[in-house]
N, C-alpha and C positions, 0 to 999 in steps of 0.2 A: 649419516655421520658427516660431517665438517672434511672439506679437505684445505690442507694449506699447503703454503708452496715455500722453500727456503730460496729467502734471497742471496743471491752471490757475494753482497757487499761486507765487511766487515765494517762496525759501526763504533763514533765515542759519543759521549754523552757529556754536555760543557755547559757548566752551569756560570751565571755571572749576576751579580746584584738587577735588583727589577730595574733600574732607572738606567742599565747598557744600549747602549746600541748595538743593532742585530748587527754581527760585521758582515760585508759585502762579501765576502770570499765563502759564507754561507748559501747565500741568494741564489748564487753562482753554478751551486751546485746541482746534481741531476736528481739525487735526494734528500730533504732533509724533511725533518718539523721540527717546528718553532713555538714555545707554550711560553706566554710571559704571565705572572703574578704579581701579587700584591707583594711577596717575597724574593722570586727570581726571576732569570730569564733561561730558561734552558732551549740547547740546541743537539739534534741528534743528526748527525751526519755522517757519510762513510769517513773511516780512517782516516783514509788517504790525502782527506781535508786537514790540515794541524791548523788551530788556530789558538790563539794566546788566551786562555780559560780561567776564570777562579779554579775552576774546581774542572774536573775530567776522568770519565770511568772508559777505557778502552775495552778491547775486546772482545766487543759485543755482534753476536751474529741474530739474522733475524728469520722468523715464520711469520707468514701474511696467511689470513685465512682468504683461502680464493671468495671473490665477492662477485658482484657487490651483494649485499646485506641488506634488507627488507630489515627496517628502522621496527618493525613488529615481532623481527625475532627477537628474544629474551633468553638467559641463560648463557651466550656463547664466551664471554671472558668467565665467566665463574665457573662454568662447565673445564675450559681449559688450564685456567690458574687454578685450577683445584685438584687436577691430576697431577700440573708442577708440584702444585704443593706436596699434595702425596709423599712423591719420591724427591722430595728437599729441595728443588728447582726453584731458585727465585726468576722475577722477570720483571721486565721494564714494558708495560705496556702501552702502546698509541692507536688511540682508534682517529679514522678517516669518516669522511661522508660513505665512501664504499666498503671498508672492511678493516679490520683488527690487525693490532701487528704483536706478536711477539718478541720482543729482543731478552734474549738467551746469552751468559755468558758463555763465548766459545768452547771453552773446556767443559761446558756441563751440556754444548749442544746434542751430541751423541746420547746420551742418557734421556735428556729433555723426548728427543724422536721416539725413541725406543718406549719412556713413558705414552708419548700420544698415541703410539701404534698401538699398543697392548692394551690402552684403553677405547680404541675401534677409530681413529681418526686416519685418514690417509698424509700421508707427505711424497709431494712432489719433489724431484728435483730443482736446483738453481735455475733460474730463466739464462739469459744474456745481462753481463752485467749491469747495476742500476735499475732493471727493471723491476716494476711493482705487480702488476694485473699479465 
């Protein structure tokens, strides 16, 4: 079974028209990602960053599944969003070159663990903050 590790950071989620520019106070930071479309531009970054957003969902905390991920495995967000789902857990998902992230609204993190545990996954503790791997 899958282990994942919670990260320390608290996260928001800032959506802005596709034709924005990514602001530099993003760049800047120690984590984010960055997804633009034909629709929008979304940016996930810690909290701790505010920046002037259309749109912005707060308090989101995150699980990283420990990687890196062998591009052959199959199953691992379905397998995972699928136990959220179970127990009513929605999630914001970002996959990497090396491994899957979960972002968990804060107040349903607790439940969210408890879900992955009972369904045989390990959870690590937070690293040092900012950290990923």
């Amino acid at each position: 079974m899958l282990t994942l590790r919670r990260l320390p950071d608290t996260f928001a989620i800032h959506r802005w028209p596709a034709t924005s520019a990514i602001p530099a106070a993003a760049l800047a930071a120690n984590w984010f990602s960055i997804t633009r479309t034909a629709n929008e531009l979304s940016l996930v970054l810690p909290s701790a960053i505010t920046l002037p957003s259309e749109h912005v969902s707060t308090d989101w905390q995150a699980l990283a599944v420990v990687g890196p991920l062998d591009f052959a495995l199959t199953g691992i967000l379905a397998g995972l969003s699928g136990v959220l789902a179970q127990a009513g857990i929605s999630i914001f998902a970002i996959s990497t070159y090396d491994t899957d992230i979960l972002l968990i609204k804060a107040d349903r993190m607790d439940a969210a663990i408890h879900a992955l545990q009972q369904a045989g996954y390990h959870i690590e503790s937070a690293p040092t903050p900012t950290a990923l791997t």
